[in-house]
C-alpha positions, 0 to 999 in steps of 0.5 A, spaced: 233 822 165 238 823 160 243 829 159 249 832 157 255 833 162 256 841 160 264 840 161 266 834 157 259 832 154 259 826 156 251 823 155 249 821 163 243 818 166 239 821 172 234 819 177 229 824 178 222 825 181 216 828 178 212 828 184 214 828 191 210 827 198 214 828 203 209 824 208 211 819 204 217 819 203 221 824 208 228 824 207 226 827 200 225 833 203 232 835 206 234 833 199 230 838 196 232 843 201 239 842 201 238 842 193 241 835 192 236 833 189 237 838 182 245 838 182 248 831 179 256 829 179 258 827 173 263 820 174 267 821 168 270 828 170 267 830 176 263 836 174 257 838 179 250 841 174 244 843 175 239 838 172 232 841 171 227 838 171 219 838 173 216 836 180 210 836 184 211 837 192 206 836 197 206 836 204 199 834 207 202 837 215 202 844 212 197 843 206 202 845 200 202 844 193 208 846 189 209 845 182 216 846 179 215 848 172 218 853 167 212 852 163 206 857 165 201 853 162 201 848 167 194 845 170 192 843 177 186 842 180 185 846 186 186 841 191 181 843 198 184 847 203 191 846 199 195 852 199 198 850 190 203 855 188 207 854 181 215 856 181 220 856 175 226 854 179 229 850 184 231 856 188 224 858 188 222 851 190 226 851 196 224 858 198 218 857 198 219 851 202 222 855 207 217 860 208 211 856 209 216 850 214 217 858 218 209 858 218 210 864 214 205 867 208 208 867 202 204 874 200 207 877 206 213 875 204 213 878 198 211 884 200 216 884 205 221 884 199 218 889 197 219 894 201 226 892 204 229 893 197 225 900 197 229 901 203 235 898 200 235 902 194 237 895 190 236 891 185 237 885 187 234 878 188 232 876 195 230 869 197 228 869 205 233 864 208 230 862 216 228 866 221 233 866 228 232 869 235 228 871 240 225 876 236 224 872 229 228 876 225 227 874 217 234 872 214 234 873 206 239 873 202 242 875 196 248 875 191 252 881 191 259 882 187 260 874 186 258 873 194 252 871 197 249 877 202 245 875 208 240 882 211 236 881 216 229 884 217 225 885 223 219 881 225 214 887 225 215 889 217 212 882 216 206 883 221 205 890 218 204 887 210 199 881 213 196 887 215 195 890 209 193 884 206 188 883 212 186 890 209 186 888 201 182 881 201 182 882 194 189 881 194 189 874 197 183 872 194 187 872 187 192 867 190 187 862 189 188 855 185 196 854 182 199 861 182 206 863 183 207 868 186 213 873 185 215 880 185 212 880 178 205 877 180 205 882 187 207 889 182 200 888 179 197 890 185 201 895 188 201 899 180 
């Protein structure tokens, strides 16, 4: 892929992947997570940058299709007994990947938010990050005043939103097929 460096112009050339499996080539999914596989350094001046770019990720250990598109009008088949979700960026991306590596629901997790910044009284955007001791504990973080904020969510909020997800099958059953599923998709059911 062919790009401009943002601080001196310079025309570059990048690898990228459009597609990914991790089952066959593992050591891309640490690139990814890290977030490496996005950010490219330019050798005239140094300067590191954000290239975006689409990709299909798939793990067939967790069953997952991602697809990283800033176009909404992208098309996959439902692939049988894959979980398929459409992200706009690699932030998501990553999140995503996390959340699912954690054996956590992506809906749950919306929900989580959801709540969590009702408590808060913010407008911020949370991003899960881990889950960390005895008890599982949700990590999410979100930038604040130029510096990234870490907030820990106990365990049993989630399980009260896969609760209610239990309790409203109509909300999952409309997570089928590729669709992204944000703070945007889960308003539509809580409106």
């Amino acid at each position: 892929m062919k790009f401009s460096c943002i601080k001196c112009g310079n025309e570059l050339t990048a690898q990228i992947f459009s597609y990914i499996n991790v089952g066959q080539n593992p050591e891309l999914k640490q690139e990814v997570i890290s977030g490496n596989l996005f950010i490219k350094e330019c050798p005239h001046c140094g300067n590191r940058q954000l290239i975006k770019y689409p990709l299909v990720y798939v793990d067939s250990q967790l069953s997952l299709l991602l697809c990283l598109s800033e176009s909404p009008t992208i098309h996959i088949e439902e692939t049988a007994g894959f979980t398929c979700r459409l992200v706009s960026d690699a932030g998501s991306l990553i999140e995503k990947i996390k959340i699912f590596d954690s054996g956590l629901d992506d809906i749950a997790i919306e929900m989580c938010k959801f709540v969590t910044l009702q408590e808060l009284g913010k407008q911020v955007d949370l991003k899960f990050f881990k889950t960390e001791g005895s008890e599982g504990d949700m990590i999410f973080t979100y930038p604040e005043k130029g510096q990234m904020q870490m907030l820990s969510v106990g365990l049993n909020v989630y399980e009260d939103c896969r609760k209610i997800l239990l309790r409203n099958p109509s909300i999952s059953e409309n997570a089928k097929g590729l669709v992204k599923i944000d703070r945007d998709w889960l308003s539509t059911f809580l409106a």
